[in-house]
N, C-alpha and C positions, 0 to 999 in steps of 0.2 A: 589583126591585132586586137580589136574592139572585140570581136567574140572571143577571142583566150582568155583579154581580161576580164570580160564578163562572167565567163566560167570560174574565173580563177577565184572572184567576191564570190558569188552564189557559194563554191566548195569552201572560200572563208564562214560564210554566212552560217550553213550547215554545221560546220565545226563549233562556231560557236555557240549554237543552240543544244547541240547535243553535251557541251563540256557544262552548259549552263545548268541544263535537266541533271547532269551528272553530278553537278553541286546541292542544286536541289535535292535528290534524292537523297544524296549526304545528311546534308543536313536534317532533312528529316528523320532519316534513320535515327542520327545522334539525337535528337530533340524526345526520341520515341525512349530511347532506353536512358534520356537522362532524366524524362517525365515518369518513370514506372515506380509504381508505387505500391507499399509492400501495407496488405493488409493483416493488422495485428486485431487478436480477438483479445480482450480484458474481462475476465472470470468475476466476478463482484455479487454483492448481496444488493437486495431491494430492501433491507430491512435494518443496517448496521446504522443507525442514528448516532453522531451528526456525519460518519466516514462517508458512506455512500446508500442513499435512500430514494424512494419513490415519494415524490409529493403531489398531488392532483394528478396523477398519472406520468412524471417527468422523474427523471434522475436527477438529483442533485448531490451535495455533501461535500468533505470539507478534499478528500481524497476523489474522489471523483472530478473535481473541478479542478484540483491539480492537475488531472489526468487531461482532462481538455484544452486546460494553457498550453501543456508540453505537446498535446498531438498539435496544435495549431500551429507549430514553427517545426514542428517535424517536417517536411515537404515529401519526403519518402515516405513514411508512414501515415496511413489512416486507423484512427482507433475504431474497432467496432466492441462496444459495451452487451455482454451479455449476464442475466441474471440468472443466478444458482441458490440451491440452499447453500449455508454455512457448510456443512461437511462437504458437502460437492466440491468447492470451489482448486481447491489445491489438487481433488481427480480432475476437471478438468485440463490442468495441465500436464497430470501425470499419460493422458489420453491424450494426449495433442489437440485436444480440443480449444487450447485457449496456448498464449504465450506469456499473459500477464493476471497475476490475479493480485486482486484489492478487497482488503477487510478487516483495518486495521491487525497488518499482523505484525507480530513481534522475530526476532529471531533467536532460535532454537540452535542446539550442533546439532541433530539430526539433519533441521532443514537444510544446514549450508552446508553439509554432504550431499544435496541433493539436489538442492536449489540455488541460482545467482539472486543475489538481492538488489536492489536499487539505493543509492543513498538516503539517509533515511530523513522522514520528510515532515518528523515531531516528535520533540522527546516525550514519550511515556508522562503522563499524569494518572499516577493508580491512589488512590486508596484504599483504607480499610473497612472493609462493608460490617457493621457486627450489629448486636439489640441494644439499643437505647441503653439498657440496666448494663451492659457490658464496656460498653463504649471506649472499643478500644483505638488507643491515640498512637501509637509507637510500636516499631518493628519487633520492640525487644520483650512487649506484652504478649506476643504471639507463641512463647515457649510451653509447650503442653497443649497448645490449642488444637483442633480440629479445623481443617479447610476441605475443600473438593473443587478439585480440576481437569479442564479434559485431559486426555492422554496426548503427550508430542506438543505441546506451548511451551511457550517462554517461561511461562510460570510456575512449570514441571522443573524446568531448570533450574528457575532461580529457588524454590525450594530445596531442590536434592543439594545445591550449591550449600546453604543454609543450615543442611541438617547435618552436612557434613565438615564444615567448619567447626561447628556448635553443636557437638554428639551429645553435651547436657545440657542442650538449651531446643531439642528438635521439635521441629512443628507436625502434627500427624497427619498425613495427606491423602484424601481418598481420589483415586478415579471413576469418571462416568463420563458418558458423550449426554449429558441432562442439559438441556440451553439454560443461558444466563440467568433468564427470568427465573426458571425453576430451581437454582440453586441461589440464590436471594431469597426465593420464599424457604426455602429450607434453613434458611438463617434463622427466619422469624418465629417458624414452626419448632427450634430446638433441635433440627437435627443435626446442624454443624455450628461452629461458633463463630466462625469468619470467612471472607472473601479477600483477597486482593484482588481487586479487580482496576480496570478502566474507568475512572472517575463517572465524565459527561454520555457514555452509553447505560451504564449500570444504572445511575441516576433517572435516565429516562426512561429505562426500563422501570424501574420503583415503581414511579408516576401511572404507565401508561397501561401495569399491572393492578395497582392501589394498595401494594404490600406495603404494612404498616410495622411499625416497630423499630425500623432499622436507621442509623446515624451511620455516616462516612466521613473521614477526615483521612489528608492524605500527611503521611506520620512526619512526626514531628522529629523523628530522626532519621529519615532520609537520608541527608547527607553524609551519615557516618554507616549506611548499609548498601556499600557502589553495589553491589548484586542485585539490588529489588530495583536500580536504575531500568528503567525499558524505552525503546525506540521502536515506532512504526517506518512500515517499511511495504513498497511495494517488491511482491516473487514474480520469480522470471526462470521459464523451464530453461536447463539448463543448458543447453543449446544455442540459446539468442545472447553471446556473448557482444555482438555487435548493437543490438536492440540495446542491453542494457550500457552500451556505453553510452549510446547516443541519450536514452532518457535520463541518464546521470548527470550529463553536457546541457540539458535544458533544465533539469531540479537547478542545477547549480546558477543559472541565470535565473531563475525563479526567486529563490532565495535570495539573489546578487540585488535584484529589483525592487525587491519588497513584496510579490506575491505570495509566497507562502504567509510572511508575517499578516499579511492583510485578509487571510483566508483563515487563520488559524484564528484572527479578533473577530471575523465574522462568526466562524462556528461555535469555538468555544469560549469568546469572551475574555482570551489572554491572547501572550505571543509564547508560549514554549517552544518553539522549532530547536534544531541540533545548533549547537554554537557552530560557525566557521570551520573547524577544521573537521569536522565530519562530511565535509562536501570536498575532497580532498581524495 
């Protein structure tokens, strides 16, 4: 009797050691695929001041640092930050080379045929860039003017928008892929009369060029031109519709919190972010 039940504990014994490992391995398994974590690449300029820039060697700016609060409480996702020229940015996602691109951009219908956007993460501050002797205040001084913009912006739109409301009030618009700087100095120079542009980057481009001549104000009738309204927005290839929910789900606690507001008085010295119901 004493050897059966000895045998009988030993094959308890065994049983449960194997049921045990057999939990273990469980659970590790689950812990492996519930730890897996999806590495997203973010398309971005080193040179978009204050959005996303290099300073002493580091990335910083006002979109980039959003970009770091929300990967922080991502748990699935890790951001990895890669630098492009400006025109690069939007191929690398067309190449699968990136999922998320950041630079200050605005939205276009071409792009949201193409592209998912993210909730948008500051309202548009643009003014009008013109010469001192011109110095123009108001949307409605822009009739007969001359402007130049790249091909495919927001600012394509909101002109054709404009010219074709207002067939006698049209504004003349050229295309080129010329960067910002150079079409600021063509302000100054007399080759075009104006710019709408992004206030706090144009501005420091002025500065860090030493183009002289030129006054910016943002118009004085704004509120009665909703078309030249603009919002920044981070693009998302169109595939990551789960990406873009989950980074919409942290913009929206960002802003719930008061970070964007407190990101937006560090860079630019106000709070413009989107009212409430654009997080929505």
């Amino acid at each position: 009797m004493k050897k059966i039940k000895l045998l009988t504990l030993a094959t308890v014994g065994i049983a449960s050691i194997g049921l045990l490992a057999a939990c273990s391995s469980k659970d590790n398994s689950s812990s492996k695929s519930t730890d897996k974590v999806t590495t997203v690449t973010v398309a971005t300029s080193a040179a978009s001041v204050p959005y996303e820039y290099s300073e002493n060697g580091k990335m910083t700016g006002f979109e980039y640092d959003i970009l770091k609060a929300a990967d922080k409480d991502m748990k699935d996702y890790k951001f990895n930050f890669k630098v492009y020229e400006d025109s690069a940015i939007l191929a690398a996602l067309d190449g699968g080379r990136a999922q998320i691109a950041a630079n200050n951009f605005g939205k276009t219908k071409a792009r949201s045929e193409k592209y998912l956007f993210s909730y948008p993460v500051r309202q548009g501050i643009d003014a009008i860039f013109s010469t001192s002797k011109e110095n123009i205040t108001k949307i409605s001084q822009l009739a007969g003017k001359t402007t130049e913009i790249p091909a495919g912006t927001n600012y394509g739109d909101m002109f054709e928008s404009w010219n074709k409301n207002h067939p006698d009030k049209k504004i003349n618009v050229k295309y080129s892929q010329r960067p910002l700087a150079d079409r600021l100095s063509a302000i100054s120079s007399g080759q075009i009369d104006f710019l709408f542009a992004s206030k706090a980057p144009a501005e420091n481009l002025i500065k860090e060029h030493a183009i002289t001549g030129l006054v910016d104000t943002v118009p004085t009738d704004l509120d009665k031109q909703p078309e030249f309204k603009t919002y920044d927005y981070f693009i998302l290839d169109n595939s990551q519709s789960k990406l873009q929910k989950d980074l919409n789900v942290e913009l929206k606690k960002l802003y719930d919190n008061g970070t964007l507001k407190k990101l937006s008085e560090q860079y630019f010295h106000d709070s413009h972010i989107p009212a409430a119901d654009q997080f929505k």
